[in-house]
Structure formats: structure tokens, C-alpha cells
N, C-alpha and C positions, 0 to 999 in steps of 0.2 A: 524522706517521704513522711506524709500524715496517714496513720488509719485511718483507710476507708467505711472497711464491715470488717465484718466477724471473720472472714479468708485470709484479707489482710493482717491480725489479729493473732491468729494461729500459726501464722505463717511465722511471722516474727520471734513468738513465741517458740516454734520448734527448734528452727536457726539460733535462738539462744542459747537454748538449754544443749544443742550439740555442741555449741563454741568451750560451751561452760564444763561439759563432759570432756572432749578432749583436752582442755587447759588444764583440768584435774588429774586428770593421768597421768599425762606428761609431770607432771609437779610432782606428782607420787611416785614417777620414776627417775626425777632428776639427783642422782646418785652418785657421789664421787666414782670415777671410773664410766662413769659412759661419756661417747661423748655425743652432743648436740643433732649429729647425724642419726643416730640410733633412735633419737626424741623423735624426731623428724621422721622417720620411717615408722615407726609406730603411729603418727598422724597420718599419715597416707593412707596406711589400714583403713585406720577409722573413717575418714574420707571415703574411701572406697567401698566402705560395706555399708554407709549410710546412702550413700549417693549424692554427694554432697563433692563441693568443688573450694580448694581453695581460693579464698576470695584474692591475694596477691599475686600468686601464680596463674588464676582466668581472669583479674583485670590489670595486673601489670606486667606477667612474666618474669616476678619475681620468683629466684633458680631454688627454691623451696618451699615448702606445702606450709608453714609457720618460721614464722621472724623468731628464734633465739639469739639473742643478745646475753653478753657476759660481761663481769666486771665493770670498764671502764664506756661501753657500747650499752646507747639509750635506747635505738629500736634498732628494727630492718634488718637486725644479724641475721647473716648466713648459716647456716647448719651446717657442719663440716665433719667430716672422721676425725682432724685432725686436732679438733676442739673438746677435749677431755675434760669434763668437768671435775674439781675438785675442791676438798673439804673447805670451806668459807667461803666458796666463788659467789659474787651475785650475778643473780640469772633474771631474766624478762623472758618469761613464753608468751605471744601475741598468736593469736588464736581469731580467725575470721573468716569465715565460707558466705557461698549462696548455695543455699538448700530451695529446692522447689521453688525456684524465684525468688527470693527474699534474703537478706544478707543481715549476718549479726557478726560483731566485734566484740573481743575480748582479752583482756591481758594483766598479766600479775608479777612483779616482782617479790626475790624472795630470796635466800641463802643458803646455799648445800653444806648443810650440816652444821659448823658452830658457826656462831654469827659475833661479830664483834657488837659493840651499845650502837655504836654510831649509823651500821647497816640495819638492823634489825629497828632504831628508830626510825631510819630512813622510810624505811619497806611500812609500818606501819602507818607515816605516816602521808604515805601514798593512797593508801588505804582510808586514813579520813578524810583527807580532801577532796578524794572521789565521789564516798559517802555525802558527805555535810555535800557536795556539789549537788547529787543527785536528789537530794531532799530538796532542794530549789525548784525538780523539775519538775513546776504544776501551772496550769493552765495559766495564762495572764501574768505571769510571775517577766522581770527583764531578765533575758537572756545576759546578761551581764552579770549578775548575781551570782551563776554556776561556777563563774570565774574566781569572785571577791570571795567565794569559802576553799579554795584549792588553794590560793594564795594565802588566805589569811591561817590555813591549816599548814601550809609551811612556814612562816614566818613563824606563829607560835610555837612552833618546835626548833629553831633553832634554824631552818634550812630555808633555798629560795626558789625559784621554779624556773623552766626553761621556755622562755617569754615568745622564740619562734615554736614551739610545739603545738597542737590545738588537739582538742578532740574536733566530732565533724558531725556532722547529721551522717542518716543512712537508712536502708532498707532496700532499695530496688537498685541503688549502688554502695558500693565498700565505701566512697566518700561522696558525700553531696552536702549541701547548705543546711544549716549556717555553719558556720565556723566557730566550736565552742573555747575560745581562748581560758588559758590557765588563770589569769589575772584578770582585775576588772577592768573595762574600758570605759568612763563613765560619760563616755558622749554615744554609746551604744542607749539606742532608745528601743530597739526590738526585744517585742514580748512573745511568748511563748503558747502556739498555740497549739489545741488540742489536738492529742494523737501522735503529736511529733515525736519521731523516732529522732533518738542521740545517742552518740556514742563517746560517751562522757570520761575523761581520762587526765588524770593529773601526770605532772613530773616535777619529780621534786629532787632538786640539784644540793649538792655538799656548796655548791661553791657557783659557776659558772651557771649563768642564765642565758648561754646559746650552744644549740647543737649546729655544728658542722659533718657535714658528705663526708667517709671515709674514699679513698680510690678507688673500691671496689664499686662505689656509684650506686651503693644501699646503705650501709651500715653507717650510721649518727654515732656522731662522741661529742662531749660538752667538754670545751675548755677555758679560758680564760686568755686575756692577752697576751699572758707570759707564757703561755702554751701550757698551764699545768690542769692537769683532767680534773673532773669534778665525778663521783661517783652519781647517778640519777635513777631514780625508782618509779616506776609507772602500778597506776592500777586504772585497769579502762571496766566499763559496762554497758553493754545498750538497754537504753531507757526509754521507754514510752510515756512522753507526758500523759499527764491525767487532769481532771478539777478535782482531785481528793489526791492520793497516794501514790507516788511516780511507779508503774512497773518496770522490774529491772528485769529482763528477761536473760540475763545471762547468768543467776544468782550460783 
């Protein structure tokens, strides 16, 4: 969607800043010995005392209120009892409701407790490609752009991105147009126009540049052709272009 007025605006804004609350929670309790279920039941709370709906479970019936994903699993992870989180696991909490009509996306990877060079670079540098993405995102600017710094923030680090993943537009749905791919497309001629809401998100792979469907018919792993996993780090934000200063309303 584009900002209309100022409803629109706030709207966005509130939906942000709840994605952003419970992402930080969750993070703040993701603790060797719990497992992913227990995350997950604590989103629920929070859902329900906001009044707020998970955005997966009301537009896709997906079997959980937030996608955790662990170690070697990109998005879409199931929350389970059976899913114990432990000391060095890497984790992705995805985090995204509609509140009072308006839907905001969010997500962070990161590592329970010691982190090896290689995770811990990963994770950061999920983190700039994001960033450096979302600095693109101003009025007039080509949508293609968001891509060529996600990319070029993994490659400068040693790692390479997962080329079916995108982020997506959003606001009045969990996904709508455009489609903000990780890498550049340079025959992409669309510019960016004012108000647009996006939901700007890198992934940035050890190794393989495609996620495939686990059986459960949610959960994404990136492998390679010889079947060997690649480990992959997300950092998403919804962003509202601007002609000056992109707001990130999920900060």
C-alpha cells in the first residue's frame, strides 16, 4: 500500500512498533532450555492483550502465532515443545500482525549465547544489507537498488544471498507488490513512490543461493546440489518511503 493521510500513517506506525515489541521479547527470552513453543505462547499473550492478529495464522493459517526458525531452517519454522533451544543455536523470530487494519513485518536473526566468527558475521551482516537497503528507500529512487546493497553487503563479507527469497510490499496485506528481491535486476526500471510501504529483508547464505519447502509444507532450508545446508540469516523492517529519510517503523 501507499500513505494516504495521517490514519494511514499511524496506522502503520502502531503495527510497527508492536512487531518490533514483540520481536524484542521474544529475543530477550530466547534462552538455552526453552523451547520455540514457549516463544510462541508468549506472542500469543502479546497478541491478545494488544488485539492484534497474527498476520500468518489470519492470512495463511499458518499452525503458529510467529515463524521461529533454527539453525539450518531460513523462515516459516514451526514453533514446537519439542524444539529446545540451545547454547550456539541460530534462531530467526519473524514477527508480523494486522492491528486495526494495517499489517507490519518483522524479523531478526541471531545466536543463543556463544556464537561462532562465522554466525555472528552472518547475523550482522544481515543486519547491513537491510540497513544500507533501506537507506535506498526514498522517493524516485529504482526499486532495484534495495537489492544491489543486500547483495553487495553480502558479497563484501564473504557470503551470498538466497536469490528465490524477496522481501514484499505491505500494509493492508502481510504481502502485496512489489516484490523487493535481494539482488539487483537491472532490467527492473520501477521507481519508488511516495508513501510506499515495504517490507525490506535480506538473506544472506554460507553457501547456497536457494531455499527449498521442508515436508511440513512451511519450513525453507537452503541447500546446494550436493544436498549440503548452507546456514542463512534474515533481518526484515517495514519501511515507508519518503523524499527525505525512509521511516522504519518497526525500529
Amino acid at each position: 500500500m501507499s500513505i494516504q493521510n495521517e490514519k494511514d500513517l499511524q496506522g502503520i506506525l502502531k503495527a510497527g512498533k508492536f512487531v518490533a515489541k514483540v520481536r524484542e521479547l521474544l529475543k530477550l527470552l530466547a534462552k538455552p532450555g526453552v523451547s520455540t513453543w514457549e516463544l510462541d505462547t508468549v506472542a500469543k499473550q502479546e497478541f491478545e492483550k494488544a488485539g492484534a492478529f497474527s498476520a500468518p495464522k489470519f492470512d495463511y493459517k499458518f499452525p503458529g502465532y510467529t515463524c521461529i526458525s533454527t539453525n539450518f531452517e531460513i523462515a516459516h519454522g514451526i514453533p514446537k515443545k519439542e524444539t529446545i533451544l540451545k547454547n550456539g543455536d541460530l534462531v530467526n523470530i519473524d514477527v508480523s500482525a494486522k492491528l486495526d487494519g494495517y499489517y507490519a513485518d518483522t524479523g531478526i536473526s541471531f545466536v543463543v549465547g556463544e556464537s561462532s566468527d562465522t554466525l555472528q558475521k552472518l547475523c550482522a551482516t544481515a543486519i547491513e544489507g537491510t540497513m544500507r537497503a533501506t537507506e535506498q528507500a526514498f522517493t524516485g529512487n529504482y526499486l532495484r537498488h534495495l537489492g544491489r546493497e543486500i547483495h553487495s553487503a553480502a558479497v563484501e563479507n564473504g557470503f551470498t544471498v538466497i536469490k528465490n527469497l524477496a522481501g514484499h510490499g505491505t500494509g493492508k496485506k502481510l504481502h502485496e507488490e512489489p516484490q523487493v528481491l535481494v539482488y539487483e535486476e537491472k532490467r527492473d526500471q520501477r521507481k519508488l513512490g511516495n508513501g510506499l510501504v515495504l517490507a525490506i529483508e535480506s538473506f544472506i547464505s554460507t553457501g547456497s543461493q536457494t531455499a527449498y519447502e521442508e515436508e511440513d509444507g512451511w519450513t525453507l532450508v537452503a541447500s546446494n546440489r550436493r544436498g549440503e545446508l548452507s546456514y542463512v540469516a534474515q533481518c526484515e523492517h517495514t519501511v515507508i518511503v519518503q523524499n527525505g529519510k525512509p521511516i522504519i517503523a518497526t525500529l
